[in-house]
C-alpha positions in Angstrom: 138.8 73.7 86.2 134.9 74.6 86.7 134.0 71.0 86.8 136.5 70.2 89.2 135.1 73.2 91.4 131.5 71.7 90.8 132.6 68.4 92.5 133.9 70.0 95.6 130.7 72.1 95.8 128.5 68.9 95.4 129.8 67.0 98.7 129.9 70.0 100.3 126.4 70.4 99.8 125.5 66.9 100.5 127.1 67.1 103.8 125.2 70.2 104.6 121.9 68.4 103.4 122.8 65.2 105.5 123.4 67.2 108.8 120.1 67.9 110.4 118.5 64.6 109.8 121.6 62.2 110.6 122.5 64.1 113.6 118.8 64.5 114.8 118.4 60.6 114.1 121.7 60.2 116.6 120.2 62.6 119.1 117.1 60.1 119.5 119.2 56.7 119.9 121.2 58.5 122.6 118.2 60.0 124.4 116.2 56.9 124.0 113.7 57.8 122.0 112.0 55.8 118.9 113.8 55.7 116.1 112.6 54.2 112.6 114.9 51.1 113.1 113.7 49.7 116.7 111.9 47.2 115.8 114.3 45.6 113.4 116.9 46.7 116.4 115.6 46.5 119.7 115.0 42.5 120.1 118.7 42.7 119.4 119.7 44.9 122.1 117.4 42.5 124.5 119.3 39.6 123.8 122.6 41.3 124.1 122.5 43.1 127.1 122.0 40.4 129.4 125.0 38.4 127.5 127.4 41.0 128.2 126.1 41.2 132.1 124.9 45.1 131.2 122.1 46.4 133.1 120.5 49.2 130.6 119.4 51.0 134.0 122.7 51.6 135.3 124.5 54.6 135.1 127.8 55.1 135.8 130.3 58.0 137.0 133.2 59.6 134.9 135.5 57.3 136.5 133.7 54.5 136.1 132.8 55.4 132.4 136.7 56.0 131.9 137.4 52.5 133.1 134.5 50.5 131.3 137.0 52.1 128.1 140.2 51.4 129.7 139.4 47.8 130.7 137.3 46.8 127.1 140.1 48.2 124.6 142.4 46.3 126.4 140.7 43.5 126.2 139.8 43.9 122.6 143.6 44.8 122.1 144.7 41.4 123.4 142.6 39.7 121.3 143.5 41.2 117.7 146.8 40.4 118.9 146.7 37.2 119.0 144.8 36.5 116.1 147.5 38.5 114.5 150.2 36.8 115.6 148.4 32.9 114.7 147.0 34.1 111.3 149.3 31.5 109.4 147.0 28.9 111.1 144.0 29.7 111.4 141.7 29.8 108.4 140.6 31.9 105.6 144.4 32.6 104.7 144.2 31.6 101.1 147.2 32.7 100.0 149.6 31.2 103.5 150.2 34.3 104.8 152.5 33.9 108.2 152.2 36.1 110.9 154.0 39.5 111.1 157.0 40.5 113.5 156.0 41.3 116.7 156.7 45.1 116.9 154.7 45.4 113.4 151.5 43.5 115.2 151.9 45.3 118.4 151.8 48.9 116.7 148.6 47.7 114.0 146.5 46.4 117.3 147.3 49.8 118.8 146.0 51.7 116.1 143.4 49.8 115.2 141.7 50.2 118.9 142.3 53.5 118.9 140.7 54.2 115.6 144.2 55.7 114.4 144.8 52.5 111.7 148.0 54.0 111.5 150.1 50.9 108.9 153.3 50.1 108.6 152.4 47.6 106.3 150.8 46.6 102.9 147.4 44.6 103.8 146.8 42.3 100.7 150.7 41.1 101.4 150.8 41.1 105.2 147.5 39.9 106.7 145.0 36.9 106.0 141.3 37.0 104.9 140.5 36.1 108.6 142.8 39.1 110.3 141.3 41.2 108.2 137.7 40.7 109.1 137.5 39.1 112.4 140.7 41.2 114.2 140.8 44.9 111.7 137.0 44.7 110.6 136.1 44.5 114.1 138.2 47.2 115.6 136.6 49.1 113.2 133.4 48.9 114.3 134.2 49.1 118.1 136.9 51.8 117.9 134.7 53.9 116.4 131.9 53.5 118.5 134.6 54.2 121.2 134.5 57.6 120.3 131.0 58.2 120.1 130.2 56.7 123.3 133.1 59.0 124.6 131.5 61.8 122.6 128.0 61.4 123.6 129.3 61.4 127.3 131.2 64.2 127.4 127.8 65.9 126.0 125.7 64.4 128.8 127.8 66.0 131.0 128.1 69.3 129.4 124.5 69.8 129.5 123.4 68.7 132.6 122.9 65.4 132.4 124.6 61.9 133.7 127.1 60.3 131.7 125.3 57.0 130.4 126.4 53.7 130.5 129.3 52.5 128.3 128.7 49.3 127.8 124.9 50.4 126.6 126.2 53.8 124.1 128.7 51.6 123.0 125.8 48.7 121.7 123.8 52.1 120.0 126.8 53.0 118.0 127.4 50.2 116.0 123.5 48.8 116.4 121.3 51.8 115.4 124.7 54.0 113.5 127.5 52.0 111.8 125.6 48.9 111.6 122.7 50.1 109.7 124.4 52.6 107.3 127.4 50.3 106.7 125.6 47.8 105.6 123.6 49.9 102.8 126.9 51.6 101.8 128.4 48.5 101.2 126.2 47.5 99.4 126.2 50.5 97.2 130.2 49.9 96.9 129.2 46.4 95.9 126.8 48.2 93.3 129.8 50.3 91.8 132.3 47.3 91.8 134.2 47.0 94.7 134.5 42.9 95.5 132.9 41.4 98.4 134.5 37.8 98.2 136.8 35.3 100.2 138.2 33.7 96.9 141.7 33.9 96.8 143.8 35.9 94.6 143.9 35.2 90.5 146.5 34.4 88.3 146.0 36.5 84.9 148.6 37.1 82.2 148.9 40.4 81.0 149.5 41.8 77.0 153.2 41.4 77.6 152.7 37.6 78.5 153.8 38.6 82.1 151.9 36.3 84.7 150.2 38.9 87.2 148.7 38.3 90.7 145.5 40.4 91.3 144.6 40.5 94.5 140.9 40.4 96.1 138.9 39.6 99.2 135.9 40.7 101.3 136.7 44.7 100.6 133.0 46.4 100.1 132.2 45.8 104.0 135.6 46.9 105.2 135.7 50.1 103.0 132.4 51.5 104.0 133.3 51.1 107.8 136.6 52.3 106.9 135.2 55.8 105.6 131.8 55.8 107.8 134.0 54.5 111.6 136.8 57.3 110.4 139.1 54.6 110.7 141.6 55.1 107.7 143.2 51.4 107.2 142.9 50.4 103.8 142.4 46.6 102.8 144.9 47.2 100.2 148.5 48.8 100.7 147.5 52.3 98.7 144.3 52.6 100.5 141.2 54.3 98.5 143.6 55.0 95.4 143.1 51.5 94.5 140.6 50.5 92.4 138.8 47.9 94.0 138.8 50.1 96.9 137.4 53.2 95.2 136.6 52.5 91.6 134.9 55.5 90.5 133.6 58.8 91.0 130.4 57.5 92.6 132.1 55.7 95.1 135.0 58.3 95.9 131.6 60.3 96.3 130.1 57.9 98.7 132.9 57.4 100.7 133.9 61.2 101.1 130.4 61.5 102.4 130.5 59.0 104.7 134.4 60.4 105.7 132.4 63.5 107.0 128.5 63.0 107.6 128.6 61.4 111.6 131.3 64.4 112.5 129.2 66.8 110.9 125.8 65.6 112.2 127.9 65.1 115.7 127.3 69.0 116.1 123.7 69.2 115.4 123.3 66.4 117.8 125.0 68.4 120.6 122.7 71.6 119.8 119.7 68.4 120.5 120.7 67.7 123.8 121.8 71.4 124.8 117.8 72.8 122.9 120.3 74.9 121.1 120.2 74.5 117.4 121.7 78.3 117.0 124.5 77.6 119.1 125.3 74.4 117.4 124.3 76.1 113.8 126.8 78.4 114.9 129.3 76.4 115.9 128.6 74.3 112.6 129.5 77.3 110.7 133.1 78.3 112.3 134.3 74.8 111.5 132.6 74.7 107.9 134.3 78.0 106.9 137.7 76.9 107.9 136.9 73.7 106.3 136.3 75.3 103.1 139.2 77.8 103.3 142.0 74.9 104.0 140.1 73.2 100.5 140.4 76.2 98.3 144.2 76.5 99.4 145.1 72.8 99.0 143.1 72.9 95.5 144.7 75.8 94.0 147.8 74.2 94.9 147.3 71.2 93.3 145.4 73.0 90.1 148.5 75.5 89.9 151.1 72.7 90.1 154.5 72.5 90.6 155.9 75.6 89.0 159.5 74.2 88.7 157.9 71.1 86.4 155.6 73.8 84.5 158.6 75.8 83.3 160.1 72.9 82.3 156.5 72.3 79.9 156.7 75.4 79.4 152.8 75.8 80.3 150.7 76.0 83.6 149.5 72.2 84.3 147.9 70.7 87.4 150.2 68.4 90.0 148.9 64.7 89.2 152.3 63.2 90.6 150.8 61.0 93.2 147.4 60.7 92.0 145.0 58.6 90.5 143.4 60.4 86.8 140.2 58.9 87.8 139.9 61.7 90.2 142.2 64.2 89.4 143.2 67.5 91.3 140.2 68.3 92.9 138.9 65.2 94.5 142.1 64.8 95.7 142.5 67.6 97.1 139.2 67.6 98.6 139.7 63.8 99.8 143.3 65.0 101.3 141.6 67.8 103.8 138.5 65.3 104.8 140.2 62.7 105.7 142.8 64.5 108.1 139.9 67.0 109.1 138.0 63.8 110.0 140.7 62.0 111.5 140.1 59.1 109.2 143.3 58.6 107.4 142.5 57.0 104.3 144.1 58.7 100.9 142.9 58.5 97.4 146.0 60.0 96.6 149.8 59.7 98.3 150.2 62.9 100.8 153.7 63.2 100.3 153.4 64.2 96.8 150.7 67.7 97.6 152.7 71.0 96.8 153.1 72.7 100.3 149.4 74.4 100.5 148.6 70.8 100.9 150.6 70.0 103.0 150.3 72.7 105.1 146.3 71.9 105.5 146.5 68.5 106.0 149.0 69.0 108.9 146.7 72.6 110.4 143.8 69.6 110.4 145.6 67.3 112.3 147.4 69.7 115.0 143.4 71.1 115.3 141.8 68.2 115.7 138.4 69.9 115.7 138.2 70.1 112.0 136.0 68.1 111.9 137.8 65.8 114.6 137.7 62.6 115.5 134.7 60.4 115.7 133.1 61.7 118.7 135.7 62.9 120.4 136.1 65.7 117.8 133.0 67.4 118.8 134.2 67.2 122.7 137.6 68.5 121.6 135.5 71.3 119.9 133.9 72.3 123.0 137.3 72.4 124.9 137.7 75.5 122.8 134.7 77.0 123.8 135.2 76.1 127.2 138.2 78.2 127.3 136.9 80.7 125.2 134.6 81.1 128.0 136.8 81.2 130.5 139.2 83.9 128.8 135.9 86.2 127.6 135.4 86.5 131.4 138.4 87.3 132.8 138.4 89.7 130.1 134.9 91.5 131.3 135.1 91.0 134.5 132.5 87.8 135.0 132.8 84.9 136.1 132.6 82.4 133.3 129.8 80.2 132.3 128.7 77.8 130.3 125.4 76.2 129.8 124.8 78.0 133.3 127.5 76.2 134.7 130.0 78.0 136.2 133.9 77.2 134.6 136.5 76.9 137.5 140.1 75.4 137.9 139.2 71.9 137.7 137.7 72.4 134.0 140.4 74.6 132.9 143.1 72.3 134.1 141.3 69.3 132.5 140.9 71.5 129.3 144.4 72.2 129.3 145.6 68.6 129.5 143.3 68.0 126.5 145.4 70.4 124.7 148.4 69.7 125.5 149.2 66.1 125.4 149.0 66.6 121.7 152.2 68.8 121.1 154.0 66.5 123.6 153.1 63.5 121.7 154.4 65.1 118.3 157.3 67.4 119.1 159.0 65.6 121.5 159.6 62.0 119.3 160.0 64.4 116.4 162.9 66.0 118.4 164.9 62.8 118.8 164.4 61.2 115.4 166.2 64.8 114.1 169.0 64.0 117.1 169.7 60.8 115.3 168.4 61.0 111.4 170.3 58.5 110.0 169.8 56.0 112.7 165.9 56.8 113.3 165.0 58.7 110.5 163.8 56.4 106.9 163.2 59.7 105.3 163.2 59.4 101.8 163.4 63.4 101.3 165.8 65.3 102.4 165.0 69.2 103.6 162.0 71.1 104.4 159.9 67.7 103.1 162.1 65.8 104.9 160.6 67.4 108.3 157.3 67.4 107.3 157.4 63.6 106.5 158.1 63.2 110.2 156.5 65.6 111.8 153.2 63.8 109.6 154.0 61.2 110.9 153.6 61.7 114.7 151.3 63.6 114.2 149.0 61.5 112.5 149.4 59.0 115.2 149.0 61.3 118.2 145.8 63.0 116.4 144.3 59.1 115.9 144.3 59.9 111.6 146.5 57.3 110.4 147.6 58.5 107.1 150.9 59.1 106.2 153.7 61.1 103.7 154.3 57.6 102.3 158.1 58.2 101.4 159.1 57.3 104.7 160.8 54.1 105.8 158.5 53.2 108.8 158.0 49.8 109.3 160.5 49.2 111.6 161.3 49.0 115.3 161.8 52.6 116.2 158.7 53.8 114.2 156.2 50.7 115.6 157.5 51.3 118.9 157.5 55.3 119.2 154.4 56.1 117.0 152.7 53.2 119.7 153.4 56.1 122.6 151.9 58.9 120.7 149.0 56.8 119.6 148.3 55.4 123.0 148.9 59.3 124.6 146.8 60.8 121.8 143.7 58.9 122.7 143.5 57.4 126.2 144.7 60.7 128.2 142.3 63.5 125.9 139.1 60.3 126.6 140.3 60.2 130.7 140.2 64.2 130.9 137.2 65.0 129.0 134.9 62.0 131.0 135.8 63.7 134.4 135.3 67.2 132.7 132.3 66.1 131.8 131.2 64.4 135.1 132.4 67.3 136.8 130.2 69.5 134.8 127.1 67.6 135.3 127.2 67.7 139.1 127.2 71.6 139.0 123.6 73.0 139.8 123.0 75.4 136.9 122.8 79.0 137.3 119.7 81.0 136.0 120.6 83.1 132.7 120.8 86.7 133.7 120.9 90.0 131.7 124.7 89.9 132.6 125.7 86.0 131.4 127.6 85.8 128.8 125.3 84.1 126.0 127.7 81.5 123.6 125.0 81.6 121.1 126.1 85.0 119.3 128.0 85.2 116.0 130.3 87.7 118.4 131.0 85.2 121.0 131.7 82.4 117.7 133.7 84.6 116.0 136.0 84.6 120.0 135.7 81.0 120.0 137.9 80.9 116.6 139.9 83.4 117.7 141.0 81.1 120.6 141.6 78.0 118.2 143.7 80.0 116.4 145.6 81.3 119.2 146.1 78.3 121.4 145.5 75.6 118.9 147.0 76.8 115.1 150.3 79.1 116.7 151.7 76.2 119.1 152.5 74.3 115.6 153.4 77.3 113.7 157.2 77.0 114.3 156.6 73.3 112.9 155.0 74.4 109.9 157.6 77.0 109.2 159.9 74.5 109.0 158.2 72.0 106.8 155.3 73.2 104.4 155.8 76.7 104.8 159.5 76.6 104.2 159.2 74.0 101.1 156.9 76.7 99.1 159.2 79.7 99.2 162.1 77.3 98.2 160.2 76.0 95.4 158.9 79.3 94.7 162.7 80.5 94.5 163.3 78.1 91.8 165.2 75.4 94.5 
């Protein structure tokens, strides 16, 4: 039991000591100040710029920010689609792999430029060498920096600043981030035996004289992007549980690290821009501590196991069903509340088999979405929260509320609000109607309490843009690729549209000196509001969901049902 505790406490350190100097190295590329890697870099950028008709000068307005996303997914989007759907010709398909049904192509471009990578399929059986690489690898990369171009934006604006230039934040992300600490990740993974190869599968005959296919391919630089971009699709069907994906406990180590270390660092590059490191330490903190709460429960679930199978033995044993040994309880558990605190998605272990605690955290992350959030767009959802703790602290005392000494009126409330609540629209209602009809809609493979978690999960994950899934449901089909399409595309691009005019608003407001009577958001008091408000207006809209599923399943199991 200690040594499982020791592991948890390690990466949790290592994210703490990664913080400052990752998120201080962000908040120089985005302020355009020398970094260590501009000479290696900035040639690059030089040539690039003038290919893609970007002037680095030009700055543009929320709207036109908002479009410059709009108008590139889309065209990104069309163009994973149709290398999708043409795979069985095009090269680097070793093993003749034909192109997937429409609906199932449709929903994995989706989530792949949204940096959801929701699938409704198995990767090493469904998609070639060359869709994996040129049409998933790259939405990897661009999807993610997405989100921090979003992200960076949105922090412009807050502060005081204009919003930037798309097409140039977009370049910084994956030149000067993902780019540079991909490739040395990978070729850590490399180091610790993941395979980096385009040689097709091999044949190799087993003890019992049964032929067996083992598949391979170009996995090393997929993974680390996977983990680093918060992106969640797995180059092979069970994701980081296999072992080519995540051999070892250095790599789950690695890759748990790089899960969290740009969210994490996200928030000390927003206390950069603001000259605010307390507020941001602060800030930091609340997240960290709920962090670390929602991994004790999930772990002393999983090291308490199932007590129904533990009378049965007749002794008290951990819950490995679902699990690889090579990690055991507590990286599991840990991995489980990273990667749906992070929004990336990708399991070392199968979510549908976590006792309820588990479940209940995994879901609390994604209905949150701030915990640690998504790439980028995490952080802005973060400061939603304190926007509105803001504004309700000064109806409360009688001020009129502020915010970097900008005043908070209706247009930033309403636009907070619409941040807010697209999510519970995107879940509750298509959860509502696959109930109406279960045995048409449904594919759940559990029936009861798990049963609704399984789809709740489900939309859920693809409205929050995480990706991972209670495997036991039946959801590659129409329905599911069609309706978890809508909440993907509602999770993302409505949250991005409202936060860039937020933001633009915001940086158009002249600020207000500081007073002896403005209410300072740099107080342990005033943090201490701010989670009071998430747990208010964020964790109680979903409470009626999670008594229904999680909640629910643990007194029955508790009872002895």
């Amino acid at each position: 039991m200690l040594q499982g505790w020791m592991q948890i406490a390690l990466t949790l350190l290592l994210v703490i000591a990664s913080t400052p100097f990752l998120g201080k190295y962000m908040a120089n590329v985005y302020m355009g100040q020398k970094t260590f890697i501009d000479p290696v870099i900035s040639p690059v950028e030089k040539i690039i710029y003038p290919l893609i008709g970007v002037n680095p000068q030009h700055e543009m307005t929320g709207k036109q920010y908002a479009i410059a996303v709009i108008y590139s997914n889309i065209a990104m989007g069309i163009l994973v689609f149709l290398i999708l759907m043409t795979q069985g010709i095009l090269p680097l398909n070793p093993t003749g792999l034909s192109a997937p049904s429409w609906d199932l192509a449709l929903h994995t471009t989706i989530s792949f430029v949204t940096n959801t990578n929701q699938q409704h399929y198995s990767g090493e059986t469904t998609f070639s060498y060359a869709s994996q690489m040129f049409a998933l690898g790259f939405l990897m990369f661009t999807s993610s920096a997405t989100g921090l171009a979003v992200g960076i934006a949105f922090i412009r604006g807050l502060t005081g600043r204009s919003l930037g230039n798309f097409y140039i934040d977009l370049t910084k992300s994956i030149t000067h981030i993902l780019l540079p600490i991909s490739l040395i990740g990978a070729f850590f993974l490399i180091f610790a035996g993941v395979p980096e190869t385009l040689a097709a599968p091999v044949q190799a005959t087993t003890l019992e004289g049964v032929t067996q296919t083992i598949a391979r391919g170009p996995v090393a630089h997929f993974e680390i992007i996977k983990q680093l971009g918060e992106n969640g699709g797995g180059f092979f069907g069970i994701n980081s549980a296999h072992p080519y994906e995540n051999p070892n406990g250095f790599s789950n180590l690695l890759t748990t690290w790089a899960m969290i270390a740009i969210p994490s660092a996200f928030i000390y590059t927003y206390g950069m821009f603001a000259n605010n490191l307390k507020q941001a330490w602060l800030v930091f903190w609340l997240v960290f501590v709920i962090f670390v709460f929602l991994i004790v429960i999930t772990a002393i679930g999983e090291f308490n196991g199932n007590p129904l199978i533990n009378n049965l033995l007749g002794e008290q044993q951990p819950n490995l069903e679902g699990k690889e040994v090579r990690f055991g309880w507590a990286q599991t558990a840990l991995w489980a509340v990273t990667t749906t605190a992070t929004m990336c998605g990708a399991v070392n272990g199968m979510h549908d088999s976590l006792m309820p605690p588990g479940g209940f955290s995994t879901l609390s992350n994604m209905f949150l979405q701030i915990i640690w959030g998504g790439q980028g767009t995490g952080t802005a959802y973060l400061f939603i929260y304190l926007i509105l703790a803001v504004f309700l602290t000064g109806l409360m005392v009688g001020r009129t509320p502020e915010f970097l000494g900008r005043k908070i009126e209706k247009q930033e409330i309403i636009l907070s609000s619409v941040v807010l609540l697209v999510h519970p629209f995107a879940v509750l209602i298509p959860w509502a109607i696959v109930f109406a009809f279960p045995d048409t809609l449904g594919g759940i493979s559990n029936p009861g309490f798990h049963g609704v978690s399984q789809v709740v999960y489900e939309y859920t994950s693809a409205a929050a843009n995480n990706g991972s899934g209670f495997e036991g449901l039946g959801d590659n089909t129409l329905w599911w690729n069609l309706s978890t399409s809508i909440s993907i595309l509602l999770g993302r691009y409505i949250p991005i549209l409202a936060l860039l005019l937020l933001a633009d608003g915001m940086s158009r407001k002249q600020a207000v000196p500081m007073t002896s009577g403005t209410l300072r958001t740099d107080t342990g008091l005033f943090t201490g509001v701010t989670g009071g408000v998430i747990l208010i207006l964020g964790a109680l809209t979903f409470f009626p969901v999670l008594v229904l599923g999680p909640i629910a399943e643990a007194f029955l199991i508790a009872k002895g049902g």
